[in-house]
C-alpha positions in Angstrom: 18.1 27.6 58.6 14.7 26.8 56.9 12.5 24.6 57.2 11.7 21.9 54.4 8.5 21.7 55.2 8.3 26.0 54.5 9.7 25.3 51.3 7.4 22.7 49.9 4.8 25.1 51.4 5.5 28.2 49.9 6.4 25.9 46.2 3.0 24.8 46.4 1.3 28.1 47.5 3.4 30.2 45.0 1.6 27.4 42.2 -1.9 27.6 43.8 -1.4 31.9 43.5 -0.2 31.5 39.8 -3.1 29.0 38.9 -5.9 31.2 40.6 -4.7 35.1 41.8 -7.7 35.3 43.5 -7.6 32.8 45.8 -7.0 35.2 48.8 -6.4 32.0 51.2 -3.4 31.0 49.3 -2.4 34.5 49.2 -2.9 35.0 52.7 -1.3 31.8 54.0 2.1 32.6 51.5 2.5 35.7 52.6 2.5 34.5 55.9 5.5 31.5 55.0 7.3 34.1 52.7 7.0 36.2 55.9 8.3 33.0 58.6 11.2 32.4 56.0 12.9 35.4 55.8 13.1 35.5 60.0 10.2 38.2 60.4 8.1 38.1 63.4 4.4 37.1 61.8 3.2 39.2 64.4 5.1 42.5 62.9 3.3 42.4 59.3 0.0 42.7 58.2 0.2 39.4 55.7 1.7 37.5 59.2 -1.1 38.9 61.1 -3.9 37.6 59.5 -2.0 34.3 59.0 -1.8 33.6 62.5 -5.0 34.8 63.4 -6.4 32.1 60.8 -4.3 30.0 61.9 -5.9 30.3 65.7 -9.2 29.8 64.2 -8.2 26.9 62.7 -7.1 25.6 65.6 -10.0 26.5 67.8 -12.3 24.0 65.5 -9.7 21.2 65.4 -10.4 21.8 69.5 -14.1 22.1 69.0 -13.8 18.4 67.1 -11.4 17.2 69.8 -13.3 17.9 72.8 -16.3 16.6 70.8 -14.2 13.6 70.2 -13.3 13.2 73.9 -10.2 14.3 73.0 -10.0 16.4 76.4 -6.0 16.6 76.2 -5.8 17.2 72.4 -7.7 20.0 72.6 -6.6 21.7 75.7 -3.0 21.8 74.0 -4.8 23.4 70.5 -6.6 25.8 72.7 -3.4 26.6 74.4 -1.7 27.5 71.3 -4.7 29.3 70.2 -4.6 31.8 73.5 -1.1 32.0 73.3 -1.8 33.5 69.8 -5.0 35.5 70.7 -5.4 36.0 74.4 -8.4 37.8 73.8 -10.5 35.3 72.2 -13.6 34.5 74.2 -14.5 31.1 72.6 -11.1 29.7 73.0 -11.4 31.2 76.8 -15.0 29.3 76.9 -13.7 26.4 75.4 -11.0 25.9 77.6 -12.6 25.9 80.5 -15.3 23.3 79.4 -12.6 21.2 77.6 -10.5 21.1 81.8 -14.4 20.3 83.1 -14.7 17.6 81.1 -10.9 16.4 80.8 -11.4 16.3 85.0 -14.8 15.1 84.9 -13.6 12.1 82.4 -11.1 11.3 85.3 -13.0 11.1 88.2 -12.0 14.5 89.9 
């Protein structure tokens, strides 16, 4: 079954491609929908690939803002998906363990 949200995504992305064919973001995050939609691991295509990897950078500054924030919690959990996405990434890694100093700091531990 798909996702409504997937639809309006990919309708809006197919527009964004057919208004500006250059926009390699667009292009990159549709073929990563198209991809999601049709029941393909992201993870087994090149277009998927590079969406999720975006999509863990993305993540990593919402995390960055978050802990910033004080947000320890918030951005433990981004940083979790993150990892779980990349396990190799050294500044989610770094991140994480400052963000657990600080969310155990902010409660007295």
């Amino acid at each position: 079954m798909l996702d409504g949200d997937d639809v309006t995504a990919r309708n809006l992305l197919v527009k964004a491609v057919e208004i500006d064919p250059q926009n390699g973001e667009a292009r990159r995050m549709l073929g990563g929908v198209t991809a999601r939609m049709a029941g393909v691991r992201l993870e087994d295509t090149n277009a998927g690939r590079q969406y999720m990897a975006h999509e863990a950078v993305d993540m990593i500054a919402c995390a960055r803002e978050a802990q910033a924030d004080g947000q320890f919690e918030l951005a433990i959990s981004l940083l979790r998906r993150a990892l779980a996405i990349d396990p190799t990434n050294a500044e989610a890694k770094s991140l994480m363990v400052t963000a657990e100093t600080l969310q155990s700091q902010s409660m007295g531990y």
